[in-house]
PDB file of N, CA, C and O in Angstrom, chain B, residues numbered from 101:
ATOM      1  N   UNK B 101     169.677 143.702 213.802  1.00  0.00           N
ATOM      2  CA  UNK B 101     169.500 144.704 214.833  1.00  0.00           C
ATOM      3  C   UNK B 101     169.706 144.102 216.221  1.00  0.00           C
ATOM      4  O   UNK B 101     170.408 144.764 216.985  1.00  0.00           O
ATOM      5  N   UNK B 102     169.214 142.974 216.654  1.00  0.00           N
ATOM      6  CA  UNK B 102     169.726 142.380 217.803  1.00  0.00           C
ATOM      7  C   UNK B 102     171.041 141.929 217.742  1.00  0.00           C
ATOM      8  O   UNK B 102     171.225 141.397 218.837  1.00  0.00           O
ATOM      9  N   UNK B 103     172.103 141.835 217.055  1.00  0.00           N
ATOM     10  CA  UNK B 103     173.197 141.161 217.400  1.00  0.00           C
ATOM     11  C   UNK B 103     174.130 142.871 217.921  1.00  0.00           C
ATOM     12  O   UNK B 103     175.106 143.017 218.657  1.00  0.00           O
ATOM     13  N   UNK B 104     173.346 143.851 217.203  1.00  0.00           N
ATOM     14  CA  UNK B 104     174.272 145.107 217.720  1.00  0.00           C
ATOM     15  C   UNK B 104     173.439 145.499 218.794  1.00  0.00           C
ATOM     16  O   UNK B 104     173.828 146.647 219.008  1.00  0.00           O
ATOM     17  N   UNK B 105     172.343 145.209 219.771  1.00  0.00           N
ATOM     18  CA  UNK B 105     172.174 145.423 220.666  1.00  0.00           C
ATOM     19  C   UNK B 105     172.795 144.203 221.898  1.00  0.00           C
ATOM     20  O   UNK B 105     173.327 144.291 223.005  1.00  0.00           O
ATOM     21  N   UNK B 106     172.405 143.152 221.041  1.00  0.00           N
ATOM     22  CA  UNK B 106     174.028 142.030 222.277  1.00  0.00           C
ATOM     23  C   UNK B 106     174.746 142.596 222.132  1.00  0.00           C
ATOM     24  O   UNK B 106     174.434 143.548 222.846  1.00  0.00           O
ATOM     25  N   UNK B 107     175.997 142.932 221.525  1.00  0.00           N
ATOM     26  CA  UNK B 107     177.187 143.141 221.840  1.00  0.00           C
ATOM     27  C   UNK B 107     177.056 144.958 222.206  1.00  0.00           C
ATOM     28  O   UNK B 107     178.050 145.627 222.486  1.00  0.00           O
ATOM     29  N   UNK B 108     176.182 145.314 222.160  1.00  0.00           N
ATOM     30  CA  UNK B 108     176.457 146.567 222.635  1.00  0.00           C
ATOM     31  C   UNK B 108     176.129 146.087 224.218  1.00  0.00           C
ATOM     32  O   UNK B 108     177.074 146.305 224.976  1.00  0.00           O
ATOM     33  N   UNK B 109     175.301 145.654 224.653  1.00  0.00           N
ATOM     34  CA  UNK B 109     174.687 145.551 226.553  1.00  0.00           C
ATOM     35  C   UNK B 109     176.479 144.490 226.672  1.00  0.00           C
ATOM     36  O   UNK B 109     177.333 144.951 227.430  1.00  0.00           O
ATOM     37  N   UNK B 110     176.701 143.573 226.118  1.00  0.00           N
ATOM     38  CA  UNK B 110     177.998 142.611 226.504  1.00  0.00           C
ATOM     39  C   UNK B 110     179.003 143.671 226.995  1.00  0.00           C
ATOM     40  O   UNK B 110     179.263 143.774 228.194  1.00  0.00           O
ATOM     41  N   UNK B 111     179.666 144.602 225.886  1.00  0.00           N
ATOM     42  CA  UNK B 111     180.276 145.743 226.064  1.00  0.00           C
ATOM     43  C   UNK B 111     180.168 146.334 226.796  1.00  0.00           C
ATOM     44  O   UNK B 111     181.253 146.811 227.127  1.00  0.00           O
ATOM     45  N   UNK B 112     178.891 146.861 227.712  1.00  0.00           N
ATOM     46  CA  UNK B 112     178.425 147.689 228.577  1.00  0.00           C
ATOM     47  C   UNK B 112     178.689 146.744 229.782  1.00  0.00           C
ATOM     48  O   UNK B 112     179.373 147.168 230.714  1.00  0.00           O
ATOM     49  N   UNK B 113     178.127 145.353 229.812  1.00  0.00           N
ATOM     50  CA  UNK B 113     178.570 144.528 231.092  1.00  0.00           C
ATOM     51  C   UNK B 113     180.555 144.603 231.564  1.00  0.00           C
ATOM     52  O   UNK B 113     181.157 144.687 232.634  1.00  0.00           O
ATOM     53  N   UNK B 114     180.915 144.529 230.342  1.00  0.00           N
ATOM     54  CA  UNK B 114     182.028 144.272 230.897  1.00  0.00           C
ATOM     55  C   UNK B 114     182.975 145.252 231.244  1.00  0.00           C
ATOM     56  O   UNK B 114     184.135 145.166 231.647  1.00  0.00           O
ATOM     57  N   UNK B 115     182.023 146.472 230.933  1.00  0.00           N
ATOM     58  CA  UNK B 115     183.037 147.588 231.006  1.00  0.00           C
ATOM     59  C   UNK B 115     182.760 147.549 232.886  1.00  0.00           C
ATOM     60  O   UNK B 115     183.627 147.538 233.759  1.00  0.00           O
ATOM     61  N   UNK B 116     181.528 147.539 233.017  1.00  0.00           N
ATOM     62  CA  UNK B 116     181.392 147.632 234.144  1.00  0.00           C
ATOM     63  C   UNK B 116     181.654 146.565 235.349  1.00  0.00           C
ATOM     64  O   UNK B 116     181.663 146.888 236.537  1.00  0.00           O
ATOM     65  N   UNK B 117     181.918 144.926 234.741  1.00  0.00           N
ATOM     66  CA  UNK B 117     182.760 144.238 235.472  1.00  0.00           C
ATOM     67  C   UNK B 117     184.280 144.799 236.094  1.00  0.00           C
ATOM     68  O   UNK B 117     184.777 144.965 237.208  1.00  0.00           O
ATOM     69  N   UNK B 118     184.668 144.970 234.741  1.00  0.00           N
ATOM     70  CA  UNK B 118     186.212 145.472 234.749  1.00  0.00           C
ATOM     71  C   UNK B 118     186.048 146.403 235.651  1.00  0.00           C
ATOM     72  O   UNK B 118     186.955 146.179 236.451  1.00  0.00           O
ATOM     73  N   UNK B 119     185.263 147.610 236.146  1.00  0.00           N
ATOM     74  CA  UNK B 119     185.435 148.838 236.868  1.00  0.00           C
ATOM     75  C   UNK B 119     185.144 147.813 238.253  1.00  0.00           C
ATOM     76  O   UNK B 119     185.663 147.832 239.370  1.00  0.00           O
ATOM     77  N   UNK B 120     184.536 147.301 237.915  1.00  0.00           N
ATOM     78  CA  UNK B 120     184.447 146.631 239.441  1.00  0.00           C
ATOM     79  C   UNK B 120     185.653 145.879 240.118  1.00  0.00           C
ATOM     80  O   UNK B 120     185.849 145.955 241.331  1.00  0.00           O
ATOM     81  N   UNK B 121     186.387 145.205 239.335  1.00  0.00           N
ATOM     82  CA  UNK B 121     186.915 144.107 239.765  1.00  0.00           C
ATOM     83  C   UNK B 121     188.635 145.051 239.692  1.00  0.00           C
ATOM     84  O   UNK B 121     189.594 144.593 240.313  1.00  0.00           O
ATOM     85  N   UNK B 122     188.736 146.157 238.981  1.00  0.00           N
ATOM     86  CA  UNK B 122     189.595 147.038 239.277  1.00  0.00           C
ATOM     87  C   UNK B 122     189.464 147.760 240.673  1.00  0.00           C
ATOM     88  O   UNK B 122     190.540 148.119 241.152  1.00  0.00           O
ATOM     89  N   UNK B 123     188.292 148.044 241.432  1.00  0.00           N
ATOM     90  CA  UNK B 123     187.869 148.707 242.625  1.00  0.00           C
ATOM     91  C   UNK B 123     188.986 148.134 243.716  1.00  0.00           C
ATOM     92  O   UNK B 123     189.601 147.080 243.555  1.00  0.00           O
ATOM     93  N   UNK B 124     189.117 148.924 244.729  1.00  0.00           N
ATOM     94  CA  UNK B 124     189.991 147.926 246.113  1.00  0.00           C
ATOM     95  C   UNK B 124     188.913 147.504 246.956  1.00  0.00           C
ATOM     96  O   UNK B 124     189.126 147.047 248.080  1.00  0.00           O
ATOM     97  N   UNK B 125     187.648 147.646 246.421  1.00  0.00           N
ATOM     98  CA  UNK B 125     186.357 147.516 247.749  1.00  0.00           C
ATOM     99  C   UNK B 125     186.374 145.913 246.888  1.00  0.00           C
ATOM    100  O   UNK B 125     186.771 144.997 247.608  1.00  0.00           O
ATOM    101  N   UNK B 126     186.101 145.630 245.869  1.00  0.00           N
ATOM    102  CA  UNK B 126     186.120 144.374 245.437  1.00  0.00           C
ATOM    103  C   UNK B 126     187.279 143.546 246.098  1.00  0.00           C
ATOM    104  O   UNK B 126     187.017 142.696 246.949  1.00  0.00           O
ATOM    105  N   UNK B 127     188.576 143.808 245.690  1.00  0.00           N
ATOM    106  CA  UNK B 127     189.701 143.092 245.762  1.00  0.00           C
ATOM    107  C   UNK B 127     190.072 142.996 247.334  1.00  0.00           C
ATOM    108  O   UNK B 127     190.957 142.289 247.816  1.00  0.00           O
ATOM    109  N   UNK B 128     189.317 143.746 247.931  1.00  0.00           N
ATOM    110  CA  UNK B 128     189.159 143.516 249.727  1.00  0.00           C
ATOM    111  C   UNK B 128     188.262 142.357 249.807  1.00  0.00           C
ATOM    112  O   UNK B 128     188.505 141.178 250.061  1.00  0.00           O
ATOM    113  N   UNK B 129     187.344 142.868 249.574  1.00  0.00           N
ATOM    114  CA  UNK B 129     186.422 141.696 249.739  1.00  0.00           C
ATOM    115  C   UNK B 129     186.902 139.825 249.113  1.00  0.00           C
ATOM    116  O   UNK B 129     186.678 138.741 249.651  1.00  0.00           O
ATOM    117  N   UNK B 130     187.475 140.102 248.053  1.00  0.00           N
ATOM    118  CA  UNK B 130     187.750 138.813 247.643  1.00  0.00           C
ATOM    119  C   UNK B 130     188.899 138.321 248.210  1.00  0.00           C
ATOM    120  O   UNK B 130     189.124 137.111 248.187  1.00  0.00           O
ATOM    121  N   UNK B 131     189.593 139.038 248.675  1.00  0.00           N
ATOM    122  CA  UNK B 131     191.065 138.702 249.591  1.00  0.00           C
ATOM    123  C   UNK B 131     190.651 138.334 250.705  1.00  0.00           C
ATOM    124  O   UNK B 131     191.382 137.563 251.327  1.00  0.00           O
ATOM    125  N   UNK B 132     189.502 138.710 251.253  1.00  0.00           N
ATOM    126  CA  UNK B 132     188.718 138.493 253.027  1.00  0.00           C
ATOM    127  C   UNK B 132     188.286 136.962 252.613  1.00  0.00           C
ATOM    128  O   UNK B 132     188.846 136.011 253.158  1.00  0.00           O
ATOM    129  N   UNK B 133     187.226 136.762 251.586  1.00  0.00           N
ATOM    130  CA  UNK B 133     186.773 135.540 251.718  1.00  0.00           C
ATOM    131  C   UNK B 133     187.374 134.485 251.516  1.00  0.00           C
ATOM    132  O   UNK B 133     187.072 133.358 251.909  1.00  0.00           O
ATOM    133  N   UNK B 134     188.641 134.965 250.616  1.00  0.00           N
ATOM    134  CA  UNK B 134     189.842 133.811 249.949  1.00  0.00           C
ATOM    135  C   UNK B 134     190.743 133.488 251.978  1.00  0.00           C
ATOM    136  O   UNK B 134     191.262 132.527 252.547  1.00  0.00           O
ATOM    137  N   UNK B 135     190.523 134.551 252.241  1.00  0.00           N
ATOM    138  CA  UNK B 135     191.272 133.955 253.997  1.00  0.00           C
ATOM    139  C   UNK B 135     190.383 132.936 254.643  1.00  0.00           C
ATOM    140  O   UNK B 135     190.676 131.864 255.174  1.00  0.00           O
ATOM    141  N   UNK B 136     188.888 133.703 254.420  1.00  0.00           N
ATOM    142  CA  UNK B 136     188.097 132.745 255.465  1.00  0.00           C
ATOM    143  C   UNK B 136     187.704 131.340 255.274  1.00  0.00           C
ATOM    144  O   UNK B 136     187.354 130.529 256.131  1.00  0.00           O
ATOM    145  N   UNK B 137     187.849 131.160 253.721  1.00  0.00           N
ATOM    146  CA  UNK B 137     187.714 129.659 252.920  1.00  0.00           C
ATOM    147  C   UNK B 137     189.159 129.070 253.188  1.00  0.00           C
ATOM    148  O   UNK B 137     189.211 127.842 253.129  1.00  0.00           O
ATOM    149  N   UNK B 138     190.163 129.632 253.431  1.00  0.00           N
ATOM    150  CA  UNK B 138     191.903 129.159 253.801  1.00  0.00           C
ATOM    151  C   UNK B 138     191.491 128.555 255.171  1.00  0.00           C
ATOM    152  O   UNK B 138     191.410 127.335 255.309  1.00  0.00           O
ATOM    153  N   UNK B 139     191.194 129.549 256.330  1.00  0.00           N
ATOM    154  CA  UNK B 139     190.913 129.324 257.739  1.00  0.00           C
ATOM    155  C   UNK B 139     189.998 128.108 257.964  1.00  0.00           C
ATOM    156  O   UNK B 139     190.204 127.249 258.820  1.00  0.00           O
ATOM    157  N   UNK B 140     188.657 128.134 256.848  1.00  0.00           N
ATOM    158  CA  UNK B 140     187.785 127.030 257.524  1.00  0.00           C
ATOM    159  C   UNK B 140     188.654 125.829 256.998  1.00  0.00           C
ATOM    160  O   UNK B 140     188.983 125.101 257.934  1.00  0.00           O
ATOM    161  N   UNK B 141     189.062 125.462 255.936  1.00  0.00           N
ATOM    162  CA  UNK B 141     189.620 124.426 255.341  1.00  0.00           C
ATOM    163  C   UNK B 141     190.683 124.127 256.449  1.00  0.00           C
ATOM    164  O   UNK B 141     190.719 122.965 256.853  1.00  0.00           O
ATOM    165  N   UNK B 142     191.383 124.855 256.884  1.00  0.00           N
ATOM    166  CA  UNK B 142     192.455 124.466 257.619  1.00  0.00           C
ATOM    167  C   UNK B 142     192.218 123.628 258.783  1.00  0.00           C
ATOM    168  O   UNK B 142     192.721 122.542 259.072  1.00  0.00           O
ATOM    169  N   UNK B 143     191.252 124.419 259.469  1.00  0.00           N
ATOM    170  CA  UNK B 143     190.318 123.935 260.828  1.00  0.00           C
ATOM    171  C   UNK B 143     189.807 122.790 260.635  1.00  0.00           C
ATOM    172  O   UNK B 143     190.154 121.942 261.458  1.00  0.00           O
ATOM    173  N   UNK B 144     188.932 122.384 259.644  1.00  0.00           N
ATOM    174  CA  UNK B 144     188.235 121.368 259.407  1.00  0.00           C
ATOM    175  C   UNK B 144     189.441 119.578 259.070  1.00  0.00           C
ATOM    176  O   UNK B 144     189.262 118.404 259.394  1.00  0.00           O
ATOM    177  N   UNK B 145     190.712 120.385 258.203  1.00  0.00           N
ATOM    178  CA  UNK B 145     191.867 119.505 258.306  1.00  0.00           C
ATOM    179  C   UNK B 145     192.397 119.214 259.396  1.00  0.00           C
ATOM    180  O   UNK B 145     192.962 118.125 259.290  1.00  0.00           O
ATOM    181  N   UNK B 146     192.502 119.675 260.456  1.00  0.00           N
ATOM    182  CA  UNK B 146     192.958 119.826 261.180  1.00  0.00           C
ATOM    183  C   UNK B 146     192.328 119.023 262.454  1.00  0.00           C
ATOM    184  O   UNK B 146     192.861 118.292 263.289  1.00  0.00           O
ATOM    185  N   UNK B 147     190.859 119.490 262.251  1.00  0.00           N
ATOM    186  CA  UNK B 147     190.100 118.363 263.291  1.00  0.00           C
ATOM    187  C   UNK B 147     189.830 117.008 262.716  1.00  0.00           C
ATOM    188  O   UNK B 147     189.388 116.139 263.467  1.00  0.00           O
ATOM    189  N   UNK B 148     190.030 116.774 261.588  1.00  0.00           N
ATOM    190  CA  UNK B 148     189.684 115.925 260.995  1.00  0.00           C
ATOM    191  C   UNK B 148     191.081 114.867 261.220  1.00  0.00           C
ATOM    192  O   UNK B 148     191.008 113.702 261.609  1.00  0.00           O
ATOM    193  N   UNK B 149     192.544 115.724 260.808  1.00  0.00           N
ATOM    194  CA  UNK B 149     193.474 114.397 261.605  1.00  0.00           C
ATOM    195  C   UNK B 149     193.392 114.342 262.564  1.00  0.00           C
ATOM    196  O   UNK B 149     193.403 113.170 262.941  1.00  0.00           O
ATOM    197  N   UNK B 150     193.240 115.472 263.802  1.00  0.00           N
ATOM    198  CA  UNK B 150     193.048 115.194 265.571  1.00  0.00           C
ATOM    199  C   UNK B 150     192.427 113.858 265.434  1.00  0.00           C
ATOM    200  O   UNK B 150     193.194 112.962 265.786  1.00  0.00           O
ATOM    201  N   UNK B 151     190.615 113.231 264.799  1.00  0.00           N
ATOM    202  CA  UNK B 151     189.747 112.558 264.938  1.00  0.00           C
ATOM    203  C   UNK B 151     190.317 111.497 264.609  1.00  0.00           C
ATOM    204  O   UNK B 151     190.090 110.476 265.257  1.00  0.00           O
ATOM    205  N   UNK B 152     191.263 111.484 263.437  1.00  0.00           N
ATOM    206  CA  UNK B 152     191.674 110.265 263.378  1.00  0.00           C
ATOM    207  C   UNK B 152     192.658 109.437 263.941  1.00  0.00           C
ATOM    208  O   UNK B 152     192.729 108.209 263.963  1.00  0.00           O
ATOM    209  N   UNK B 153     193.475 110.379 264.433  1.00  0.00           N
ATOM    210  CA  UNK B 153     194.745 110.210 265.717  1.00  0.00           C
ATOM    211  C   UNK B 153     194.389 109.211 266.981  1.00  0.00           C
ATOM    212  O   UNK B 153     195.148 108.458 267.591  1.00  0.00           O
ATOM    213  N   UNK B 154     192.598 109.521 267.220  1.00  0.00           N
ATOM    214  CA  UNK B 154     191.950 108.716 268.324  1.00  0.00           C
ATOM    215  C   UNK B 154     191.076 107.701 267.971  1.00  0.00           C
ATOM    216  O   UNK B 154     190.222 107.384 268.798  1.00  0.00           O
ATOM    217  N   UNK B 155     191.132 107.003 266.664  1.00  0.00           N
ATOM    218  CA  UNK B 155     190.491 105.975 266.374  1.00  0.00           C
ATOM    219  C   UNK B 155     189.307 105.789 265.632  1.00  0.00           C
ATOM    220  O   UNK B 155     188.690 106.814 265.339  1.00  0.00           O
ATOM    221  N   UNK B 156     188.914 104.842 265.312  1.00  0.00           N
ATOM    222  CA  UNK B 156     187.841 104.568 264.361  1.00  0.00           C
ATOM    223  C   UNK B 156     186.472 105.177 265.077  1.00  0.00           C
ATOM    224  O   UNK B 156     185.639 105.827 264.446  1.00  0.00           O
ATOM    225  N   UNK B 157     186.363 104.856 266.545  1.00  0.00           N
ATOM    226  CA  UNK B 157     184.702 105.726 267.185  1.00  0.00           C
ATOM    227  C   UNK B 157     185.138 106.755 266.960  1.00  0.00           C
ATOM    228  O   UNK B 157     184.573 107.233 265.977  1.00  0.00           O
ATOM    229  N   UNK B 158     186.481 107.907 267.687  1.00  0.00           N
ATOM    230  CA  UNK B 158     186.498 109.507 266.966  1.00  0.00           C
ATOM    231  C   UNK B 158     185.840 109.802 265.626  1.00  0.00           C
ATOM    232  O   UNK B 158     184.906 110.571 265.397  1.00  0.00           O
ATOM    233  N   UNK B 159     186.578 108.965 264.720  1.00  0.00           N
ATOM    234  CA  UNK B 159     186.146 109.114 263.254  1.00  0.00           C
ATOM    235  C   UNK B 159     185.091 109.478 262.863  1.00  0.00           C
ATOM    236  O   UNK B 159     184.712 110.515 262.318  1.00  0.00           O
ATOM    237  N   UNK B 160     184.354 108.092 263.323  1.00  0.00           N
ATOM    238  CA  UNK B 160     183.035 108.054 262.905  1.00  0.00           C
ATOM    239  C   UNK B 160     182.450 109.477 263.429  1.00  0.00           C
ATOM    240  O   UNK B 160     181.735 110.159 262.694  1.00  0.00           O
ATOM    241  N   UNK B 161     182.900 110.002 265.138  1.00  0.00           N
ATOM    242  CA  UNK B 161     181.880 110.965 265.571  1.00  0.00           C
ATOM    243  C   UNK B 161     182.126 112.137 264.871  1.00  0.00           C
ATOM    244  O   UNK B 161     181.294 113.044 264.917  1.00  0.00           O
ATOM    245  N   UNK B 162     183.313 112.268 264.124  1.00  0.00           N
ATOM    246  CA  UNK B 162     183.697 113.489 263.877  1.00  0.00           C
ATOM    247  C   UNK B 162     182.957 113.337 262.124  1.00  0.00           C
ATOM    248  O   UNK B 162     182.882 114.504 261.740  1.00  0.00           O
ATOM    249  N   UNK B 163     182.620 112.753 261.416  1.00  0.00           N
ATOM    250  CA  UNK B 163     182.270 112.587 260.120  1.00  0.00           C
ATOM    251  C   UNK B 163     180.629 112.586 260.762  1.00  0.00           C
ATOM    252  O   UNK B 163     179.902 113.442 260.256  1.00  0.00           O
ATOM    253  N   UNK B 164     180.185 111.961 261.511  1.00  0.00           N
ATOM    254  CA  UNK B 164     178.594 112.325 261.573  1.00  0.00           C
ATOM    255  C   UNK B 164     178.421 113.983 261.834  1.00  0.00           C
ATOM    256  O   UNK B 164     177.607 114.664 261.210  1.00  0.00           O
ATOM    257  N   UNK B 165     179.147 114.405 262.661  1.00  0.00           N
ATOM    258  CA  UNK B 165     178.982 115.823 263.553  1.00  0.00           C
ATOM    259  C   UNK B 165     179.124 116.716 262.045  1.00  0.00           C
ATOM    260  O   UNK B 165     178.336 117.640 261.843  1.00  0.00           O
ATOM    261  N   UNK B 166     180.188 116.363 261.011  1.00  0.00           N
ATOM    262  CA  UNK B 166     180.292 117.152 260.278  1.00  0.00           C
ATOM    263  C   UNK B 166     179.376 117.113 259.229  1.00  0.00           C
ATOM    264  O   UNK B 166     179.226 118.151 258.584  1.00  0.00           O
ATOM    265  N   UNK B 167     178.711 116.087 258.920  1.00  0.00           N
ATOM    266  CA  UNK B 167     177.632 115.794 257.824  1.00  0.00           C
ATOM    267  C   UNK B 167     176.715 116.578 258.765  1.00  0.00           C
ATOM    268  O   UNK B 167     176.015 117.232 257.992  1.00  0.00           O
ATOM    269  N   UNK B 168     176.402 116.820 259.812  1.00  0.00           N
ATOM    270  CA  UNK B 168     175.028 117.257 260.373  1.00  0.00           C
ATOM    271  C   UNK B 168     175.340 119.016 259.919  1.00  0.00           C
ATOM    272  O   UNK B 168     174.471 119.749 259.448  1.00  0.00           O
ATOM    273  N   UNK B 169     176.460 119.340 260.136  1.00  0.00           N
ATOM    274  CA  UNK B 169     176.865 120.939 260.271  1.00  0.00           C
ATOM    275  C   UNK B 169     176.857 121.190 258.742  1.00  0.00           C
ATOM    276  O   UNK B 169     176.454 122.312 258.438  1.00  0.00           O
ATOM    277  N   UNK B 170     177.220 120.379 257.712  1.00  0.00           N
ATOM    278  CA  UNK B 170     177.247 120.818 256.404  1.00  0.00           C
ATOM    279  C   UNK B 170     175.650 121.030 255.928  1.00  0.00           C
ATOM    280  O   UNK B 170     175.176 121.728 255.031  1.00  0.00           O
ATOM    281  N   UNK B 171     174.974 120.067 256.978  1.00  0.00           N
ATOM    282  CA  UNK B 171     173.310 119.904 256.284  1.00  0.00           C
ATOM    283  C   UNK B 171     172.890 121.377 256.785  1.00  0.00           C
ATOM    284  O   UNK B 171     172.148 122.108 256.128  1.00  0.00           O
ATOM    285  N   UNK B 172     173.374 121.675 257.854  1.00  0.00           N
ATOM    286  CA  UNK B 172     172.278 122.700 258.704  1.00  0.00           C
ATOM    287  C   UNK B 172     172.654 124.272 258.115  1.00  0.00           C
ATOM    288  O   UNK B 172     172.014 125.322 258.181  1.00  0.00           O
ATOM    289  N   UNK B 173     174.185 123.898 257.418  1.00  0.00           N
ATOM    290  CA  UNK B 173     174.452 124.997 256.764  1.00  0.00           C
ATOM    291  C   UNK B 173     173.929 125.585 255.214  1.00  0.00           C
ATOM    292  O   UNK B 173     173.877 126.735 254.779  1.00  0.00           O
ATOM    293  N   UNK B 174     173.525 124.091 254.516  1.00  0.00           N
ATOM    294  CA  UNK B 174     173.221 124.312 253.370  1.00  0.00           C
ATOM    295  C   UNK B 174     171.186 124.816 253.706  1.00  0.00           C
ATOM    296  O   UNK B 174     170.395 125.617 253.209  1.00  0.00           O
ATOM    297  N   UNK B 175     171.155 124.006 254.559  1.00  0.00           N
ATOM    298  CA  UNK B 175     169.566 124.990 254.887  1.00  0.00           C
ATOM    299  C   UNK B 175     169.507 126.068 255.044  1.00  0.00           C
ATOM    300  O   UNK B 175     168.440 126.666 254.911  1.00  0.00           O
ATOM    301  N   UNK B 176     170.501 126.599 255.339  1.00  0.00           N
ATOM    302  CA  UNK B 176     170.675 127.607 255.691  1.00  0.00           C
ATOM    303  C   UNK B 176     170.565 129.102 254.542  1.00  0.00           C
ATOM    304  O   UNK B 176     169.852 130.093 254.380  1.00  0.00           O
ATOM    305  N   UNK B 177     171.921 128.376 253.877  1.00  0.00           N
ATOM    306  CA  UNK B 177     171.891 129.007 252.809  1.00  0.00           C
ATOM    307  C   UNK B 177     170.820 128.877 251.854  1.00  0.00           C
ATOM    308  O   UNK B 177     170.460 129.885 251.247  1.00  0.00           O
ATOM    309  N   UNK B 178     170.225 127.688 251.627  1.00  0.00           N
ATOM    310  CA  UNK B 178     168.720 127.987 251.391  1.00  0.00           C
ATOM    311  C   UNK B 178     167.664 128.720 251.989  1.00  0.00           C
ATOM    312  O   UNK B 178     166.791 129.351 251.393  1.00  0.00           O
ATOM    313  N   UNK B 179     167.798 128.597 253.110  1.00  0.00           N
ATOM    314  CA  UNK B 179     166.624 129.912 253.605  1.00  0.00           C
ATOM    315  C   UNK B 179     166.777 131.243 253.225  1.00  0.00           C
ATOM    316  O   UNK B 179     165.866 131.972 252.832  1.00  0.00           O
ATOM    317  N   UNK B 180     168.247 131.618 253.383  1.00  0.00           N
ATOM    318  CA  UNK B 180     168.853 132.700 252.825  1.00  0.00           C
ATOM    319  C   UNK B 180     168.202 133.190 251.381  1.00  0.00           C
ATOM    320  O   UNK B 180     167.802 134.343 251.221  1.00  0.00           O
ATOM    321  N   UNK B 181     168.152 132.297 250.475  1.00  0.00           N
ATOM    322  CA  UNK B 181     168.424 132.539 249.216  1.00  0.00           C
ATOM    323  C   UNK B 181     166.981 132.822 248.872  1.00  0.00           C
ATOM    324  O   UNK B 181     166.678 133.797 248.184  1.00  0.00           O
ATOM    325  N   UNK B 182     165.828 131.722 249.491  1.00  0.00           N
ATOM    326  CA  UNK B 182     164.583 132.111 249.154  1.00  0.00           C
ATOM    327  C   UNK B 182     164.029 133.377 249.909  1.00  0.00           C
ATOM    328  O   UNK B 182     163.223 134.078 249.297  1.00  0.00           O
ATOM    329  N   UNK B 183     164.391 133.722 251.173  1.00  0.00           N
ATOM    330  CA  UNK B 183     164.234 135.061 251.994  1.00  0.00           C
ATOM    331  C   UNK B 183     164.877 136.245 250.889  1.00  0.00           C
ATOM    332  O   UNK B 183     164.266 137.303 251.031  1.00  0.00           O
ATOM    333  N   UNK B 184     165.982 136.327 249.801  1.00  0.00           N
ATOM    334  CA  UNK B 184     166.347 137.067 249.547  1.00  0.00           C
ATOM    335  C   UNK B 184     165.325 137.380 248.091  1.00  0.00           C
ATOM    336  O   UNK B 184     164.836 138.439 247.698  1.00  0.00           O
ATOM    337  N   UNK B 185     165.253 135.951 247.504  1.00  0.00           N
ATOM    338  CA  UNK B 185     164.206 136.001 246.186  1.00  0.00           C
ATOM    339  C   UNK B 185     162.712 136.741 246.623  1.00  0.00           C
ATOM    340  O   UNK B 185     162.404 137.785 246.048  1.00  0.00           O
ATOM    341  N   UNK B 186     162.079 136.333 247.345  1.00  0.00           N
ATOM    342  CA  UNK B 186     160.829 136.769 248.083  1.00  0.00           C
ATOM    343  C   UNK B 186     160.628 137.957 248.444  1.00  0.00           C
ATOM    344  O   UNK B 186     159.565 138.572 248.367  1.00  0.00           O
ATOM    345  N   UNK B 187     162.044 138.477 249.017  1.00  0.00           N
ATOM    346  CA  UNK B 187     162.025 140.294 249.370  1.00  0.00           C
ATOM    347  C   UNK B 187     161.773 140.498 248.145  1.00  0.00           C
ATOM    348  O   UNK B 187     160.569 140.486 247.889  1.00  0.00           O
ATOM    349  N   UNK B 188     162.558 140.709 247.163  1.00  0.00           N
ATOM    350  CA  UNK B 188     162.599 141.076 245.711  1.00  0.00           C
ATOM    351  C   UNK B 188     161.492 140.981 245.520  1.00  0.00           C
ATOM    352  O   UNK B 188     160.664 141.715 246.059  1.00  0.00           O
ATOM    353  N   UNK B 189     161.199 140.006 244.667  1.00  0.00           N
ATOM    354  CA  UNK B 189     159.567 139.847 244.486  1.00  0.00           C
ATOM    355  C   UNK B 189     158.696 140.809 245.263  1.00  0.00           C
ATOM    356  O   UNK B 189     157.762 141.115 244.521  1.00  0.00           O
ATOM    357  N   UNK B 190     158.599 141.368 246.334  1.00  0.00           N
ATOM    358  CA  UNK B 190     157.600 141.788 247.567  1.00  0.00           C
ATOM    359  C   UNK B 190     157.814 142.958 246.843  1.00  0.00           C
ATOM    360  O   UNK B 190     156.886 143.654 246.431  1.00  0.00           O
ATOM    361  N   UNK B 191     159.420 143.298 246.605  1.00  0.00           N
ATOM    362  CA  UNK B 191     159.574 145.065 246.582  1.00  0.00           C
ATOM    363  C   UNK B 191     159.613 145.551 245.375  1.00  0.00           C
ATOM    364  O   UNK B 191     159.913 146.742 245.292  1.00  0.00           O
ATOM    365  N   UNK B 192     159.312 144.757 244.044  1.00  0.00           N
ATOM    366  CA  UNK B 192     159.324 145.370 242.989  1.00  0.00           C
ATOM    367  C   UNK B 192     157.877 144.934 242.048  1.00  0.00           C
ATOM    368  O   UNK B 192     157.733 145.008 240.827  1.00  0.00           O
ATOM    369  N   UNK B 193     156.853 144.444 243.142  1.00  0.00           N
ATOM    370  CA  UNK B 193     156.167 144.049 242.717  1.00  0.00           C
ATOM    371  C   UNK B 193     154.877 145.265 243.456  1.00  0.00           C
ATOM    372  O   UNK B 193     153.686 145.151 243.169  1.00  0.00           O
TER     373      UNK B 193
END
């Protein structure tokens, strides 16, 4: 009895992936973020040969500056993530 209720909810997930990922509100969205992950990568290449064009102190400043911005971002996204778990919790509890 449980293996025909897995594959029945599996069936049900994917019907409803597929409707999703058929949507143009999806395929917007994933075309937007596939630009903005193109754009930052580019930028970040980009300052990254400028830095090295001017020498080993550039280097270094440009690899500290960027370890600090990757840290402050991933806090970030951690604050995010527990602010988002915690609402939940608050509102269905």
């Amino acid at each position: 009895m449980r293996w025909v209720f897995a594959f029945e909810f599996i069936d049900y997930e994917m019907r409803d992936w597929h409707q999703c990922l058929c949507s143009s509100t999806c395929l917007n969205a994933g075309f937007l973020l596939l630009g903005r992950v193109v754009a930052v990568t580019f930028c970040v290449t980009m300052a990254a040969s400028l830095a090295a064009r001017h020498g080993p102190t550039a280097m270094a400043a440009f690899q500290i500056c960027s370890q600090v911005w990757l840290a402050t971002s991933l806090l970030a996204d951690g604050l995010a993530v527990a602010g988002q778990v915690s609402s939940s919790v608050l509102h269905f509890c």
